[in-house]
N, C-alpha and C positions, 0 to 999 in steps of 0.2 A: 680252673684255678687262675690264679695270676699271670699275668704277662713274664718273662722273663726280665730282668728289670725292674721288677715293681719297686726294688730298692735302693733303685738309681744307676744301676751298674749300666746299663743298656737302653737304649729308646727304643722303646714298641707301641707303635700308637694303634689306637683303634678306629675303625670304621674313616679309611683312607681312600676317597675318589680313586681309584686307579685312573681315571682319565689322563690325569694331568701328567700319567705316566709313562702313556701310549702316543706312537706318534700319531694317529689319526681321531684321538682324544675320545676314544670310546670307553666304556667299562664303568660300572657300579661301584662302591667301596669294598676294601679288604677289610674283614672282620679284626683280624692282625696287621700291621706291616712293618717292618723292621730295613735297615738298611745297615747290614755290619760290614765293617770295614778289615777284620782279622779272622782267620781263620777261628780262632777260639771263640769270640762271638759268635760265628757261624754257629759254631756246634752245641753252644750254647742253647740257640733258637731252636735247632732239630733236634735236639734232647726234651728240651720241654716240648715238643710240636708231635712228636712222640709220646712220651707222658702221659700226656692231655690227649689224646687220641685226632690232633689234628692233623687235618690235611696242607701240603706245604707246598709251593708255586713259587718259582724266580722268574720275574720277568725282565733281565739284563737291560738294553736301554728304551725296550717298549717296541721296536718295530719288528712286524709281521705275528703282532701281538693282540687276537681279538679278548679282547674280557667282558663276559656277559653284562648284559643292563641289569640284573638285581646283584652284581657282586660276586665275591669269594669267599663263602664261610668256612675261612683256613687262615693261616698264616702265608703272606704272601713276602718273598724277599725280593730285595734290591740289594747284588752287591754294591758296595761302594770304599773308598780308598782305593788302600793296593790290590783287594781283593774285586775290585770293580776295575781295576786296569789290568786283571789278568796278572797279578805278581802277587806274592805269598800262598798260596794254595796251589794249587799246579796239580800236581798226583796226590796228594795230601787230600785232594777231596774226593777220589775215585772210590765208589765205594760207599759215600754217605748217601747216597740216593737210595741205590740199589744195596741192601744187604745191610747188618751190622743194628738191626731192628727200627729201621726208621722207614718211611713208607715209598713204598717204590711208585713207579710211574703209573702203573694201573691204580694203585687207590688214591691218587693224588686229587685234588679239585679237579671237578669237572667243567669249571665255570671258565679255564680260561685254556688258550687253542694255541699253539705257537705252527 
């Protein structure tokens, strides 16, 4: 289906160089990639990411971050705002990975290593 966003609420763009993401400027594009700045965004993304049966990766400011050369066929996140300096989520996000039917670590993309 559609990106989350399709009707403006949200930016989800597709097929995103992650290079320009990493510090060592490696990696393919993300099929998804979003950058929410609120927790409600967030959950947003891992509801549909879910949904849709996709696989979901954050890769925070990129370093110690390999991503494969053909990409990530997932949704792949960047926090950003408060939620990228470590303020408004805090224990609020405990839990969205693991448990609460969103996909834990083992089924996540396998294309990117931290």
């Amino acid at each position: 289906g559609d990106a989350p966003g399709a009707a403006g609420t949200m930016n989800v763009e597709e097929h995103v160089t992650l290079a320009r993401y990493t510090t060592i400027g490696n990696g393919g594009p993300a099929r998804w990639f979003a950058k929410p700045e609120t927790l409600d965004e967030l959950q947003e993304l891992l509801r549909w990411a879910r949904d849709e049966g996709h696989g979901v990766e954050a890769i925070g400011l990129g370093s110690n971050v390999l991503v494969h050369a053909a990409g990530v066929d997932g949704l792949v996140v960047r926090l950003a705002g408060p939620l990228g300096q470590g303020e408004g989520g805090g224990a609020a996000l405990g839990g969205v990975d693991e448990g609460g039917g969103y996909p834990s670590r083992r089924e996540r993309c396998p294309a990117v290593a931290v």
